[in-house]
C-alpha positions in Angstrom: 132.6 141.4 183.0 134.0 138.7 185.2 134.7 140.9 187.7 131.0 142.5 187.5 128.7 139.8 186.5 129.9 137.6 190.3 129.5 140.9 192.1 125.7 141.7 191.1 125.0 137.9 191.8 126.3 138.4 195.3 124.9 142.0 195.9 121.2 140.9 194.3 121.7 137.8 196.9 122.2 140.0 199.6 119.3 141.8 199.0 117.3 139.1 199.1 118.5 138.2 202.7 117.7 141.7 203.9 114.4 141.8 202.2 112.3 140.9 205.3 113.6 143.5 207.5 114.3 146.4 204.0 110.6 146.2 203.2 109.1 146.4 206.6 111.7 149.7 206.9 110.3 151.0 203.8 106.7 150.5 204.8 106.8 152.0 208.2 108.7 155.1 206.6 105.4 155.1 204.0 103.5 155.4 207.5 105.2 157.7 209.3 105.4 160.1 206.3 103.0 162.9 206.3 99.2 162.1 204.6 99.1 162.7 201.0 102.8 162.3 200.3 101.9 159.6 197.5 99.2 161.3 196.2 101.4 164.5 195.9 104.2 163.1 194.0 101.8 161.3 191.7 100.1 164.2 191.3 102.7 165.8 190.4 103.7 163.4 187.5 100.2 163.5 185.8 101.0 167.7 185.8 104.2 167.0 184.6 103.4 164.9 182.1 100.2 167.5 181.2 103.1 170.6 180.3 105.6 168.2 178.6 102.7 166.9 176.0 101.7 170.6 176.0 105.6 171.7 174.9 107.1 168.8 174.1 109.3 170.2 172.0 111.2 172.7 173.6 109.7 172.4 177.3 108.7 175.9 179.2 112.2 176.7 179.5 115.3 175.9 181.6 114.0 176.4 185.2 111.0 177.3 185.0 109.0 174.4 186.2 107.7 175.7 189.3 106.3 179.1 187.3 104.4 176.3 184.5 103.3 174.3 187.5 101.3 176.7 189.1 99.9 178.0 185.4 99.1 174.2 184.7 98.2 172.7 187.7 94.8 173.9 188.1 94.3 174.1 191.9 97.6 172.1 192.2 99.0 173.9 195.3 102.5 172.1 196.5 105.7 173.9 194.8 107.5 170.9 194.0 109.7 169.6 191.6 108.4 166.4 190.1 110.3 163.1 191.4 111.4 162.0 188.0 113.8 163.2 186.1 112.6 162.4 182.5 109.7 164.5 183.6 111.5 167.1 184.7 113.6 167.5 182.1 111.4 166.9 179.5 109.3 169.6 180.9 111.8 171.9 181.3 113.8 171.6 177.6 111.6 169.3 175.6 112.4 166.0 174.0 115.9 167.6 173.0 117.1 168.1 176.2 115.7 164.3 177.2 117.5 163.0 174.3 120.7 164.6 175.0 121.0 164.7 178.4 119.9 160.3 178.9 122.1 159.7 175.2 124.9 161.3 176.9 124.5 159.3 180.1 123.8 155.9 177.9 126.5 156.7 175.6 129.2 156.9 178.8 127.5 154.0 180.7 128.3 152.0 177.2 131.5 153.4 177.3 132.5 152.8 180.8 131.3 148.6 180.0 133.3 148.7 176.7 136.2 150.3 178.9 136.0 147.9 181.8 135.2 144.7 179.4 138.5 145.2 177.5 141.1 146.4 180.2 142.0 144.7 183.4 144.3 147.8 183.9 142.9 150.3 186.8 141.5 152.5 183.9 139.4 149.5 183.4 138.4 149.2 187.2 137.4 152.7 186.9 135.1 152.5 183.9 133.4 149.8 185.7 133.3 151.5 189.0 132.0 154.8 187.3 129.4 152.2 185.2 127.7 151.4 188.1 127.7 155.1 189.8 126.0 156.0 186.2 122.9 153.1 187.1 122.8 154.3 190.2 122.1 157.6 189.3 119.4 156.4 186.8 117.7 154.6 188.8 117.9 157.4 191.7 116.3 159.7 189.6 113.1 157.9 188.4 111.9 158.6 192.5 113.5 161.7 193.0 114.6 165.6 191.4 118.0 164.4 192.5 119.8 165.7 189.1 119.2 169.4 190.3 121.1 169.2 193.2 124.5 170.4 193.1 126.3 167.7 194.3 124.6 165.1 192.1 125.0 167.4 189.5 128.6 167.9 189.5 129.1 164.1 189.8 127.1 163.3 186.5 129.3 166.0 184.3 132.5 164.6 186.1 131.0 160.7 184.9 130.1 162.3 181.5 133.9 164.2 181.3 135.2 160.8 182.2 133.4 159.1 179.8 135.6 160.8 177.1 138.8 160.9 178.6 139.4 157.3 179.9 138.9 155.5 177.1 141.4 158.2 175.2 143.9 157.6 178.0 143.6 153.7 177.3 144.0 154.3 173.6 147.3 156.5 174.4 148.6 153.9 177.2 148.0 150.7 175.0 151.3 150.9 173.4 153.4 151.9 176.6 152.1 149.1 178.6 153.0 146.5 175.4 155.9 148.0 175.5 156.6 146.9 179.5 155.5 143.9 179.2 158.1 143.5 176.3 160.3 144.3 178.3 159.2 142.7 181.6 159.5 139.5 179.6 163.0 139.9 177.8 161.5 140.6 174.0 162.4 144.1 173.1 162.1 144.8 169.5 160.9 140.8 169.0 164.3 139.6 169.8 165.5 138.4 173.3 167.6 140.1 175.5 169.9 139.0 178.8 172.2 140.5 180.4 174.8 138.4 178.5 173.4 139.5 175.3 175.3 143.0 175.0 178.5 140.8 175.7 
């Protein structure tokens, strides 16, 4: 956490400084973009959100959003995957596949803190490094369908896989590195030893 907390302060204060010249980007790519691209993708939540009260227990089936979309969209004519992944999911497998795919990504961000909190080790650099790839894939994925790409959706089952095995590889390494430091510091078996002691 010491390690984390500085470097948010600093990146959240660098934001700040390139506010001015992010948000005018970000509103001259809103004009450039072609008319209705707003209205599409919030149309497209409200149809989303239409199916997965509809089915909200099991969905309408793994991919089959853009089959229920034009059943449900009354007049509703762009073939697109909602830009939110709650919403997708949700309408694709129900609250049972939002509650296990977002607990499994919670329970390996909580993980990945508890991982990086307790070790200054590199296995706790990389729970902390993989902690913030987690958020950033959150947060990606309440603007876009970015969890159905392949890429993306390699990298969250790798974060998910690591999620298990780093903090079992601590657990296993704890008493090999209390053992070199034993030993880097001349108590071996809680007595100390010198090169004169075996004489």
């Amino acid at each position: 956490a010491r390690q984390v907390v500085p470097f948010l302060l600093i990146t959240f204060f660098l934001l700040l400084l390139s506010a001015p010249w992010s948000m005018d980007l970000i509103a001259k790519r809103f004009e450039r973009s072609p008319a209705g691209t707003i209205d599409v993708r919030i149309q497209g939540y409200e149809v989303a959100a239409y199916i997965w009260a509809k089915f909200w227990l099991f969905g309408v089936g793994a991919g089959n959003f853009l089959e229920a979309l034009y059943k449900y969209s009354y007049g509703w004519n762009q073939a697109v995957i909602v830009h939110n992944s709650i919403l997708w999911i949700g309408t694709e497998t129900g609250i049972f596949g939002v509650i296990g795919f977002f607990g499994a990504m919670f329970t390996a961000m909580r993980r990945f803190w508890r991982l990086g909190k307790s070790s200054q080790t590199i296995i706790g650099r990389i729970g902390f490094a993989a902690f913030i790839s987690l958020i950033a894939v959150f947060v990606e994925g309440m603007a876009t369908p970015m969890h159905r790409e392949p890429g993306a959706y390699t990298m969250i089952w790798i974060l998910f896989a690591l999620g298990v095995a780093l903090p079992r590889l601590q657990s296993e390494a704890r008493p090999l590195l209390s053992r070199a430091k034993r030993i880097q510091t001349g108590h071996l078996g809680g007595a100390p030893t010198s090169p004169l002691s075996s004489q």
